[in-house]
C-alpha positions in Angstrom: 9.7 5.3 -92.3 7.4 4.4 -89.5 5.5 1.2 -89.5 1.6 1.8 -89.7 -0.1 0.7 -86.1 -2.9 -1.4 -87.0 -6.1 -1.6 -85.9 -5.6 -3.2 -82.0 -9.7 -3.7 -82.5 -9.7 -6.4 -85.3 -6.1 -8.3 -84.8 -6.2 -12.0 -84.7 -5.8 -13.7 -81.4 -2.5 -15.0 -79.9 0.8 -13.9 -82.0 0.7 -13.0 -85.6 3.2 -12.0 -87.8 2.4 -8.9 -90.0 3.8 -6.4 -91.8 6.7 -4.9 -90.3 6.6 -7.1 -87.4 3.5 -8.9 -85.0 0.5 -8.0 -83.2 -0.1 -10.4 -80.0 -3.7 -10.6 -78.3 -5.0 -12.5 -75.3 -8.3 -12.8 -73.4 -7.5 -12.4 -70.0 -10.9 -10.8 -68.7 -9.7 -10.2 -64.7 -6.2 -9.6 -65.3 -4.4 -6.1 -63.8 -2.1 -5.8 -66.3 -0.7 -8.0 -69.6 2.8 -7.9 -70.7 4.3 -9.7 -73.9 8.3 -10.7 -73.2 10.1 -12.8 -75.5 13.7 -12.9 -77.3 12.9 -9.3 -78.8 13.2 -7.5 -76.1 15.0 -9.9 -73.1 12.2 -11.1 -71.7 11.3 -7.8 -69.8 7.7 -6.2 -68.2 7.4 -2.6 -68.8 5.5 0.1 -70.1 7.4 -0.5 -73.7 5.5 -4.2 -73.8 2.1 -3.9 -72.2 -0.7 -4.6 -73.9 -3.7 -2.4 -74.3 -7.0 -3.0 -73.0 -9.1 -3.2 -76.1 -12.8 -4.3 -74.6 -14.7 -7.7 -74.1 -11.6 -8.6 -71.5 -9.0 -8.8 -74.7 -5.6 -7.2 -74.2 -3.5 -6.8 -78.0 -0.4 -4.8 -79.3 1.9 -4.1 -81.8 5.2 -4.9 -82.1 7.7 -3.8 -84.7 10.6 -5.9 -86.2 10.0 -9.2 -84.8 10.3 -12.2 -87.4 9.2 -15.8 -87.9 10.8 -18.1 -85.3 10.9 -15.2 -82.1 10.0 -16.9 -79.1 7.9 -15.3 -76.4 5.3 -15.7 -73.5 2.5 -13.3 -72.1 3.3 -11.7 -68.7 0.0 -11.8 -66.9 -0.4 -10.1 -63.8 -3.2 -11.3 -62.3 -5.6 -11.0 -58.6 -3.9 -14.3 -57.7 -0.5 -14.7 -59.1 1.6 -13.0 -61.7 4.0 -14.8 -64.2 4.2 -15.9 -67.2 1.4 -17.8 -69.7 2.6 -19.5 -72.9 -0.2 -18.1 -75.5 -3.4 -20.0 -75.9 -3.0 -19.5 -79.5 0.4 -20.3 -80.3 1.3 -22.0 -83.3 4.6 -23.8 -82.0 6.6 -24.3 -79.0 10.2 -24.5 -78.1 11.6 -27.9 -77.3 13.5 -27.8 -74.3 14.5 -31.1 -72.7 14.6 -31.5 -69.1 13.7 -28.1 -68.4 10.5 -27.1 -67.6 9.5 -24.1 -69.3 8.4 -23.9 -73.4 8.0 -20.9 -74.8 5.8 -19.8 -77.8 7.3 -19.4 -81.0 6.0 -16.8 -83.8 5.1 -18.8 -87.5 4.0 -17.4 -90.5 1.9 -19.8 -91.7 2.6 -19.0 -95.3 6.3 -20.2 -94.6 5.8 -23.8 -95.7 5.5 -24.6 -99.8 2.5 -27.1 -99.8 2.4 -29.1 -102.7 -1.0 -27.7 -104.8 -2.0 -31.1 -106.7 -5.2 -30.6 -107.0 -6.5 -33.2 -104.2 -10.1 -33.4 -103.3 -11.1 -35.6 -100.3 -13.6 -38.4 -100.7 -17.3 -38.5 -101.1 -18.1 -39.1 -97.2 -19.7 -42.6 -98.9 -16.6 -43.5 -100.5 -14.1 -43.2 -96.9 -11.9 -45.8 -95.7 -10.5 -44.3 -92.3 -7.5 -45.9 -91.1 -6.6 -44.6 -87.1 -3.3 -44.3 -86.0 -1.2 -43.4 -83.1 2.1 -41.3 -84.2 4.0 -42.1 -81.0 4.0 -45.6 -81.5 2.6 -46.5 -85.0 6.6 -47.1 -86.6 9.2 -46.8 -83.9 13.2 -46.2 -85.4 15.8 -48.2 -84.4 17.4 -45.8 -81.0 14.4 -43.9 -80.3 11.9 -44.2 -77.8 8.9 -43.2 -80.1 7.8 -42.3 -83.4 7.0 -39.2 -85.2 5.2 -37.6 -87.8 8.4 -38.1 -90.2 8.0 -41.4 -89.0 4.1 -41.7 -90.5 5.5 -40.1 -93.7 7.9 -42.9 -94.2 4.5 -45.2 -94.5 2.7 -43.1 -96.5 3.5 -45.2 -99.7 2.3 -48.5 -97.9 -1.1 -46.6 -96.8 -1.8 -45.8 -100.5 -0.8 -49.3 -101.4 -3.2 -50.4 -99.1 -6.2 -48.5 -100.6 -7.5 -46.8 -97.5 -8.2 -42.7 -98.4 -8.3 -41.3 -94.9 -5.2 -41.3 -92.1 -6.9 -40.0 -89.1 -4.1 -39.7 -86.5 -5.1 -39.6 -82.8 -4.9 -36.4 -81.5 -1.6 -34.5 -82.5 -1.9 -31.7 -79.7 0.6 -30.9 -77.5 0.5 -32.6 -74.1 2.2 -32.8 -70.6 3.2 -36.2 -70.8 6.3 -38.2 -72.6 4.3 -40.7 -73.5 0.1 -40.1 -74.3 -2.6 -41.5 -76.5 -3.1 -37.8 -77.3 -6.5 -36.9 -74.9 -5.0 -35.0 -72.2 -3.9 -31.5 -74.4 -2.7 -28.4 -73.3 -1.9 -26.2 -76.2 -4.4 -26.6 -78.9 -3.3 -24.7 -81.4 0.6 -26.3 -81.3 1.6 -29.7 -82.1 3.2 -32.0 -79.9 7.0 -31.8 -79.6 7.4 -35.0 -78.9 6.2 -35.8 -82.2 9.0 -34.0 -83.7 12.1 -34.0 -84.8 14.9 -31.3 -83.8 18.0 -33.1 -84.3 20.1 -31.9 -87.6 21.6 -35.3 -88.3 18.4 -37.0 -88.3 16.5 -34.7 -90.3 18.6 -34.6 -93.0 18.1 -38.3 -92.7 14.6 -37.6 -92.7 14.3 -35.2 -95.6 16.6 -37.6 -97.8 13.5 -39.8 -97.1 10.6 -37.8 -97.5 12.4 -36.2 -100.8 12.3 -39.8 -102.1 8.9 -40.5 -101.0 7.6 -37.3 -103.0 9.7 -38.0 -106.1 8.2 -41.6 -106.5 4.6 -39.3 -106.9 6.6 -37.7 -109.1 6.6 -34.3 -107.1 9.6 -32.3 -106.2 11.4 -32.7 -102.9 11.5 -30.2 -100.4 14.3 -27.2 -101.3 16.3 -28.3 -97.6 16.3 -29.0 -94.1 14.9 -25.9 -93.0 11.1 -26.6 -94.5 11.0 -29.0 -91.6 12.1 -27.3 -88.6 9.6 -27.3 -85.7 7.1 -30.0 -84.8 4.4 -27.8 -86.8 6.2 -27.9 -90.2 6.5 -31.5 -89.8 3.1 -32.2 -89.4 2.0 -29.9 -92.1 4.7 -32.0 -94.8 2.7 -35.4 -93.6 -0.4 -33.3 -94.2 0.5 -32.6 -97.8 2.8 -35.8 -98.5 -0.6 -37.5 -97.7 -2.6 -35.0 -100.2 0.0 -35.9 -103.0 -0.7 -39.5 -102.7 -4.4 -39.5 -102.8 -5.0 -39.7 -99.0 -7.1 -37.2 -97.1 -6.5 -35.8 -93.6 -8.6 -36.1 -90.0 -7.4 -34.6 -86.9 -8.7 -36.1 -83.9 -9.9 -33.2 -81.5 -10.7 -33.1 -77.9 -12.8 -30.5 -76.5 -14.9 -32.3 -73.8 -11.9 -31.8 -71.7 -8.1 -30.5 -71.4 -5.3 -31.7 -69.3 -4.7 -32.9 -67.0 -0.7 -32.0 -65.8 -1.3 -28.2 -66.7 2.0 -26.7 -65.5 2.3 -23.3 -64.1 2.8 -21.8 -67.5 -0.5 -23.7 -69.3 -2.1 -20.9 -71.2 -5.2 -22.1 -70.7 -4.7 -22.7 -66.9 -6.0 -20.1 -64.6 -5.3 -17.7 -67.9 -5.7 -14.4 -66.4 -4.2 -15.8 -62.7 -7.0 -15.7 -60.3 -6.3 -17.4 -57.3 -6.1 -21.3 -57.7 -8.4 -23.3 -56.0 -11.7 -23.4 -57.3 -11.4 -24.6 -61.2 -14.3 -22.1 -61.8 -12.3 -19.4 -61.7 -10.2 -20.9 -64.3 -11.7 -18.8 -67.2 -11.7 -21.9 -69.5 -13.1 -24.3 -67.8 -15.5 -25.6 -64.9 -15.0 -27.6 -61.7 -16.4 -30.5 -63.6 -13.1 -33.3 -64.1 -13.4 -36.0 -67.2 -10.6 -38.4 -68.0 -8.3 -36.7 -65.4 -8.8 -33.3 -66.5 -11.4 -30.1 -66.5 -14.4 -29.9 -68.5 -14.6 -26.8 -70.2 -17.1 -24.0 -69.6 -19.2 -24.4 -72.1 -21.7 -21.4 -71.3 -18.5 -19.2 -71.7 -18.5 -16.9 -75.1 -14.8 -16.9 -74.9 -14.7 -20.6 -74.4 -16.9 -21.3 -77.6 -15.2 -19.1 -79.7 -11.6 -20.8 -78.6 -12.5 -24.2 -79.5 -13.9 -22.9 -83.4 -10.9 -21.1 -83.8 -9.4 -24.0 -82.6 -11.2 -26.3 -85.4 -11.4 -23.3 -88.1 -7.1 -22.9 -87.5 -6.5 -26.8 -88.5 -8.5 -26.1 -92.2 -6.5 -23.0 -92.7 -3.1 -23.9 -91.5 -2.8 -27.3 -91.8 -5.4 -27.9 -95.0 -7.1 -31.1 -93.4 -9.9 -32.5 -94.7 -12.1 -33.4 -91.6 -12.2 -33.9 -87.9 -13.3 -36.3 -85.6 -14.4 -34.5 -82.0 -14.0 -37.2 -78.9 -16.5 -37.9 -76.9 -19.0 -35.1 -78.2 -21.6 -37.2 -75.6 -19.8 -35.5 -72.5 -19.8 -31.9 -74.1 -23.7 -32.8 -74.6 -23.6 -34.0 -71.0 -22.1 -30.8 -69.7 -24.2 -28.0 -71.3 -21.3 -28.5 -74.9 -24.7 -29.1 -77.7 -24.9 -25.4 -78.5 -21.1 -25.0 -78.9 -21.3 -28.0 -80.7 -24.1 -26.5 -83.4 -22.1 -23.2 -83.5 -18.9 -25.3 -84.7 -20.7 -27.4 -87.0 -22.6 -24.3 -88.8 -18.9 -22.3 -88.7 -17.1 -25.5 -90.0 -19.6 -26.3 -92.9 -19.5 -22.5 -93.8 -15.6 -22.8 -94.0 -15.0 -26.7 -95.9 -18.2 -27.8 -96.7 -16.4 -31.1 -98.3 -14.6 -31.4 -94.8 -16.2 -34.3 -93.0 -17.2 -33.8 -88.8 -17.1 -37.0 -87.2 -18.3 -37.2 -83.9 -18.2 -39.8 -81.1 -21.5 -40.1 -78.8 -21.7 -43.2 -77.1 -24.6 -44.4 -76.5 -25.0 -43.5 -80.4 -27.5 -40.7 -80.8 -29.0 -39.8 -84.1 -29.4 -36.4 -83.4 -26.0 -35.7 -82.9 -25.9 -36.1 -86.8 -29.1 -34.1 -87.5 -29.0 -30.5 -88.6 -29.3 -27.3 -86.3 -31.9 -26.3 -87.4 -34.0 -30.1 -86.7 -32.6 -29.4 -82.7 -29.2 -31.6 -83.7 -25.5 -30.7 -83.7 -24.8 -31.1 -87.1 -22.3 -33.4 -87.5 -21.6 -35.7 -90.9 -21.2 -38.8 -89.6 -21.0 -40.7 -86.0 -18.9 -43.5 -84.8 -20.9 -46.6 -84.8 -20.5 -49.4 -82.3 -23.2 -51.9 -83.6 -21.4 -53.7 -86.0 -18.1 -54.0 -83.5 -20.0 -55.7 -80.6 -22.1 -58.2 -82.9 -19.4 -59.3 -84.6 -16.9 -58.9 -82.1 -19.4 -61.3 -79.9 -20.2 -63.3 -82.8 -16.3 -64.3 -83.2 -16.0 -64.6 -79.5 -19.3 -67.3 -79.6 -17.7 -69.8 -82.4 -14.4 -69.6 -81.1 -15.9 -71.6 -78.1 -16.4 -74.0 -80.4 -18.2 -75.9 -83.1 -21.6 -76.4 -81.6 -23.8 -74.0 -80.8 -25.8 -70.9 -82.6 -24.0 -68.0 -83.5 -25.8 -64.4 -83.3 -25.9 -64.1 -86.7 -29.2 -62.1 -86.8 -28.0 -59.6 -84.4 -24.7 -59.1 -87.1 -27.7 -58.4 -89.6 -29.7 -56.1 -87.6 -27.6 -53.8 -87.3 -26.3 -54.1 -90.8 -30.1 -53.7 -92.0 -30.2 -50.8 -89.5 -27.8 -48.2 -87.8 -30.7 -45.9 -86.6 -29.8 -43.2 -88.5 -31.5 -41.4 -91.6 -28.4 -42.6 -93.9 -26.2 -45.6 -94.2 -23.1 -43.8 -94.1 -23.0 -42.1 -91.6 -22.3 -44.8 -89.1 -18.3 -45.2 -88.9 -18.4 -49.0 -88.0 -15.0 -50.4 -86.8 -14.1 -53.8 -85.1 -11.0 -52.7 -83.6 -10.1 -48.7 -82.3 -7.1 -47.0 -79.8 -9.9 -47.4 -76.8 -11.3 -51.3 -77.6 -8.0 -52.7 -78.2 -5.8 -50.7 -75.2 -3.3 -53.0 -73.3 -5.8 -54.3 -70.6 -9.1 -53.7 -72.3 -10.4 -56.2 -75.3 -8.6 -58.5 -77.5 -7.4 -57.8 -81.2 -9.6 -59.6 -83.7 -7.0 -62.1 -84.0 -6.5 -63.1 -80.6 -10.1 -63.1 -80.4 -10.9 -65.3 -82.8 -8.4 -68.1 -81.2 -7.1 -67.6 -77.7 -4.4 -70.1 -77.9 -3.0 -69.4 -81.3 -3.6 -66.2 -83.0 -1.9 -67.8 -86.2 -4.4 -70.4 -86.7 -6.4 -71.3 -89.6 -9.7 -70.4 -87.6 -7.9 -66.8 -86.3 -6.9 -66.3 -89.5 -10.4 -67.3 -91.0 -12.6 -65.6 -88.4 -10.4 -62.1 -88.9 -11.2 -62.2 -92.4 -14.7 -63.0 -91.5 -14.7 -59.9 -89.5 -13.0 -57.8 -91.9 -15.2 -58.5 -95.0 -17.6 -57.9 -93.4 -16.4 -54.7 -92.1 -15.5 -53.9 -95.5 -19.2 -54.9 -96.9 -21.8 -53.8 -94.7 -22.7 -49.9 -94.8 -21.1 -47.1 -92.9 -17.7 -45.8 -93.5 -14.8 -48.4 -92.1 -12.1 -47.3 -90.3 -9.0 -49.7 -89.7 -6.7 -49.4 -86.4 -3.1 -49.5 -87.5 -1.8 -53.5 -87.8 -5.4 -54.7 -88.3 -4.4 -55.0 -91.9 -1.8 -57.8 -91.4 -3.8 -59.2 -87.9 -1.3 -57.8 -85.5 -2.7 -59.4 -82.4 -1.3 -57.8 -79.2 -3.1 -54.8 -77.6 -1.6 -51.4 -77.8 -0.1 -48.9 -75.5 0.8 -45.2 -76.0 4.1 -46.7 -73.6 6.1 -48.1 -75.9 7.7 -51.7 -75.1 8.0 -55.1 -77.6 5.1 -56.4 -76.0 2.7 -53.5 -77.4 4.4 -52.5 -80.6 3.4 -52.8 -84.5 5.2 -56.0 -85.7 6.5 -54.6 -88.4 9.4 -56.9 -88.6 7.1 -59.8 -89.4 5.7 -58.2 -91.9 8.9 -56.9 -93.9 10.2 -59.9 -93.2 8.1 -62.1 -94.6 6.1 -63.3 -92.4 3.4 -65.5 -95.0 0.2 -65.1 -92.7 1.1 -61.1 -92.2 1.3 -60.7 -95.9 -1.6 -62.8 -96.7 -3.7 -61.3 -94.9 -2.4 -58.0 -95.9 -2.9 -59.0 -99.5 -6.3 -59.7 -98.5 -7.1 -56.5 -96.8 -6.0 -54.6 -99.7 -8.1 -57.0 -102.6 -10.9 -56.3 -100.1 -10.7 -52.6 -100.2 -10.2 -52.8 -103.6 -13.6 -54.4 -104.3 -15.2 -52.1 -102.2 -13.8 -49.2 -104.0 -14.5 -50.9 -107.4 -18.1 -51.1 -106.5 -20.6 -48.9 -106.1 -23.3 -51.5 -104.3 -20.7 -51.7 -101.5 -21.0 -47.9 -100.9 -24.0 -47.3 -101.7 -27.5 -46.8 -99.6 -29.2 -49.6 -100.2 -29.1 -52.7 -98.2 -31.7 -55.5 -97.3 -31.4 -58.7 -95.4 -31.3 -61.5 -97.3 -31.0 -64.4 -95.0 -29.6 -65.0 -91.5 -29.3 -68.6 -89.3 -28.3 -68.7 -86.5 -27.3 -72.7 -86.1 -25.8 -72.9 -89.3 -23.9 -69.8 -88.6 -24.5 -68.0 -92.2 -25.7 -64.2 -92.9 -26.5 -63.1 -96.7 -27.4 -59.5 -97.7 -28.3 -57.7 -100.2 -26.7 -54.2 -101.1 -26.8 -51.5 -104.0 -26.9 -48.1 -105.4 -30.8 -46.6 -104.8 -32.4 -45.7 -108.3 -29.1 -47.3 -109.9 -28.4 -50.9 -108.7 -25.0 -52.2 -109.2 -26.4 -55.2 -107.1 -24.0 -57.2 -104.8 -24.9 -59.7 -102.7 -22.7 -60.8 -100.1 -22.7 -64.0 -97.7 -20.6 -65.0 -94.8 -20.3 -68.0 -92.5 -18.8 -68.3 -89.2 -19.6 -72.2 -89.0 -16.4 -74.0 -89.1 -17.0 -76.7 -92.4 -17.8 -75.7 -95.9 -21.5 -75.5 -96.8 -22.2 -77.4 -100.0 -25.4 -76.9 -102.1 -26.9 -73.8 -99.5 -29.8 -72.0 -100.6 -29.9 -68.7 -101.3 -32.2 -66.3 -102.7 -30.8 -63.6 -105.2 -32.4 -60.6 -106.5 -32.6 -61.1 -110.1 -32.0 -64.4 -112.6 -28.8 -65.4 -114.3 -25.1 -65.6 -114.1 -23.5 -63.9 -111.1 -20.0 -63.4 -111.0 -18.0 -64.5 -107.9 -16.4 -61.5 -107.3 -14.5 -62.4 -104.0 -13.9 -65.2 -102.0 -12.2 -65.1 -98.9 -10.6 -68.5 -98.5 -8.5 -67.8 -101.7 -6.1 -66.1 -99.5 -5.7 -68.9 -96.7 -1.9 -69.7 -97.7 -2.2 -67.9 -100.9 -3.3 -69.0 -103.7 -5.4 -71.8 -101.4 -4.9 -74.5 -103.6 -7.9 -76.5 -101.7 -10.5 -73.2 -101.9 -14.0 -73.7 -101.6 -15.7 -71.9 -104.1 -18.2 -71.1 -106.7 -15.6 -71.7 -109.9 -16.1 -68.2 -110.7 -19.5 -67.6 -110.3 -23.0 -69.6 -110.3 -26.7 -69.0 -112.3 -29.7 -67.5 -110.1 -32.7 -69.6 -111.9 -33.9 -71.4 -108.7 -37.2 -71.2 -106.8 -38.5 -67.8 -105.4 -36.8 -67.4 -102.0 -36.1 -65.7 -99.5 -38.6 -63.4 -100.2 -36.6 -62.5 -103.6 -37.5 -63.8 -107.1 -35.2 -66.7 -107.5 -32.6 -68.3 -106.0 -29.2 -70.2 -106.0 -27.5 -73.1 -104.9 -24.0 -71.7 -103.6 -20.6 -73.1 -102.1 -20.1 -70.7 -98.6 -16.2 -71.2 -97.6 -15.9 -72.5 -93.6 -15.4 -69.3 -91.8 -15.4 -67.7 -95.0 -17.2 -64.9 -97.1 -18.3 -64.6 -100.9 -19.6 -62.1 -102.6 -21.2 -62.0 -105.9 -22.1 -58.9 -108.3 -24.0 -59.4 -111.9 
């Protein structure tokens, strides 16, 4: 029995397996002829593997009895050149060491058994974003980075910590060894780097992530060959994350691609024109950004590439959002319209997905609706809160004497600019700020000299209560938890790497801050006036170094009030005013965990009564004890 040709019209792009074996199609507008070669048929060009010519510049085919795991490549013959293009759309790549040519690899997506637990991501006001880099966030003993296995062996400690998003930097395949992740060339595959191919080591690895699952009480994985390919890999830290609470973000890139295309880069010169002029590249311009192209954003083709792109990562992948780098250069180079078409298709497909965007300087339309003339996006990275506090740190560790900014911490606190709190995604520390050569870590920050200190350790958790009080959605670069102080590098080397020794080794300032970090999270989580939208200035001094606020659920109330000093003695007897009489609870104090339990803490022995004056412009007031570079926060 014959297999049934299907309709070439209506196949999906790139190669897809189907019944009886896989249609292939390719936009190659200019190209003389398209071929498909692979392991099926030894890699051959001929009449019995050209594609058809099927309108709009898309070639596509049918191929019988090819199977999950066939390799192949698109033969493009082209005005310029004529050779082979791995496929735009491929789902995974070959890893081949040392030699220069990957091929495409056919994947039915159905092949991996996701665990279906029922997860739902978090309200967008309830995120805690931690960022981290796979290459280098936990190297193994032997190898010269990490991997997504690697990530699933922390997965535990990332629940234990409290955050509810892992938003790794982009996972892309790239040219390099070694990359932070922004210079992709095959969007739709992973990067092989970031896997694992070795059959010793991933048994190793599946002993582990078997454990992992069976401490949710889940059922391991039936055997090694779940996690072949990079892609697999990637999809088990995906759904190991969704079995312990966590949601997903990928971190997308589609301002730019490359550079270090190779001669087989499917998006490269696709349909081989002649190189030379990057115009005639058929994805992109002959605009460059961070070392490679810009892409063309007036295309058709080129829109509907990059929302496949997005749409692919919900439906193979089952992530839960996406952040989109530097959405202020696609704005910059003609990208806002593509940029409204992906939001609208996005929304449409996971409408509890959350788009992130980056837009430097921050623009609030870049979070409005089409419809108002905006791009659509959730939420927006936020830089306000990063340079006042950042500078705000930087001013007292100077010294005693002198004012401290402490009304340009509040400002923006009272204020991101846009038409809700949330969403602002305020950090103090990310992959760009903190890059070997750029800006300090909090910790070093915060003392120059000594990044152990009592006032490092006390100004990070100054910065990181506050990061976990003020509005917005946090997001956490990897070691911030613990104050790992030395910059980053996507280069691995001992003077760049996660100290994770410390830390499992004891290391009493690493876990106290850590034990801080987590108590923090867990107050914000535990309530609602932390996440909700209201939020009012209390009271802010600049010489005595001390910034109150006010902060609770609209219509509701769940009323916190948090204050936090960056003067470097205790304040005895201070002033403040509170927005309703009687006994508030002290909720959290930050100098409890200076060499935990701080048997010298300065305190409010548990809480304090409101039944002073009228200040503040509030109803009555209190008398409080504000911990030297310290932070309180009281709740009724």
């Amino acid at each position: 029995m014959t297999t049934p040709q299907p309709d070439l019209t209506n196949v999906p792009m790139g190669g897809t397996l189907t019944t009886g074996g896989a249609t292939f199609r390719i936009w190659a507008p200019r190209a003389k002829n398209v071929y498909v070669s692979g392991t099926f048929n030894g890699w051959k060009q001929d009449s019995s593997c050209l594609l058809n010519q099927i309108g709009g510049g898309h070639w596509a085919g049918f191929f019988s009895g090819l199977n999950d795991g066939d390799q192949y490549l698109f033969y493009v013959d082209g005005v310029g050149t004529s050779n082979f293009k791995r496929d735009p759309y491929g789902r995974a790549l070959t890893f081949n060491p040392g030699f220069p040519q990957s091929n495409s690899v056919l994947r039915n997506p159905a092949r991996f058994p996701w665990h279906d637990t029922g997860f739902h991501p978090p309200a967008f006001n309830d995120a805690i974003i931690y960022q981290l880099h796979v290459g280098t966030y936990l190297i193994q003993p032997g190898s010269n980075d990490g991997s997504f296995l690697d990530v699933i062996g922390k997965i535990p400690y990332l629940a234990a910590l409290g955050v509810n998003v892992v938003e790794p930097m982009p996972v892309q395949e790239f040219q390099t060894e070694f990359s932070l992740g922004y210079n992709g060339t095959d969007y739709f595959s992973p990067e092989n780097e970031y896997g694992e191919a070795d059959e010793v080591k991933l048994q190793a690895y599946l002993n582990t992530v078997n454990g992992i699952l069976q401490q949710a009480g889940q059922p391991g994985y039936a055997g090694i060959d779940v996690l072949r390919g990079a892609d697999s890999q990637l999809k088990a830290l995906v759904d190991v994350c969704h079995v312990y609470g966590m949601a997903v973000f990928f971190d997308v890139v589609y301002n730019h691609a490359g550079g270090g295309f190779d001669e087989n880069s499917p998006l490269w010169f696709t349909d081989r024109m002649p190189y030379g002029n990057a115009n005639d590249s058929l994805y992109f311009t002959d605009q460059g950004w961070a070392g490679g192209q810009v892409f063309a954003f007036w295309n058709d083709g080129v829109k509907q590439f990059l929302i496949d792109n997005a749409r692919s990562m919900y439906q193979e992948y089952r992530i839960d959002g996406i952040r989109f780098d530097e959405v202020s250069v696609m704005d910059r180079f003609g990208g806002w319209q593509t940029c409204q078409y992906l939001t609208e298709t996005l929304r449409a497909e996971k409408p509890a997905a959350m788009l992130v965007a980056e837009y430097w300087p921050v623009n609030d339309f870049v979070v409005k609706p089409p419809s108002a003339g905006g791009a659509g996006f959730d939420a927006t990275w936020h830089d306000g809160l990063r340079n006042t506090v950042r500078a705000a740190i930087g001013t007292a560790s100077a010294g005693a004497s002198g004012p401290v900014q402490m009304d340009a911490i509040g400002g923006v606190i009272a204020n991101s600019g846009l038409d809700n709190a949330w969403r602002a995604v305020p950090c103090l520390e990310d992959h760009d700020v903190v890059y070997t050569g750029r800006f300090p870590r909090i910790a070093k920050l915060s003392d120059g000299s000594n990044s152990r200190s009592w006032y490092a350790r006390s100004r990070s958790r100054f910065g990181m209560g506050l990061l976990m009080t003020a509005p917005g959605i946090p997001l956490i670069f990897m070691g911030q938890e613990f104050l790992e102080d030395k910059q980053w590098s996507d280069t691995p080397n001992p003077a760049n790497e996660i100290w994770w020794q410390g830390l499992d080794s004891g290391d009493k300032t690493m876990s106290d801050f850590l034990h801080f970090t987590r108590d923090l999270i867990s107050l914000r989580k535990n309530q609602p006036g932390l996440r909700g939208e209201g939020c009012g200035i209390i009271h802010e001094h600049n010489d005595n170094r001390v910034l109150a606020f006010h902060r609770w659920v609209e219509g509701v109330g769940n009323d916190v009030v948090v204050v936090a000093s960056l003067s470097e003695y205790n304040w005895y007897n201070y002033a403040i005013g509170f927005p309703r009489g009687g006994t508030w609870r002290e909720i959290f104090n930050s100098d409890v965990y200076d060499n935990w339990v701080n048997p010298t803490v300065a305190g409010n022995g548990g809480g304090i009564t409101a039944n002073g004056p009228a200040l503040h412009g509030l109803a009555t007031s209190a008398s409080i004890t504000i911990p030297a570079n310290g932070l309180v926060v009281f709740a009724q």
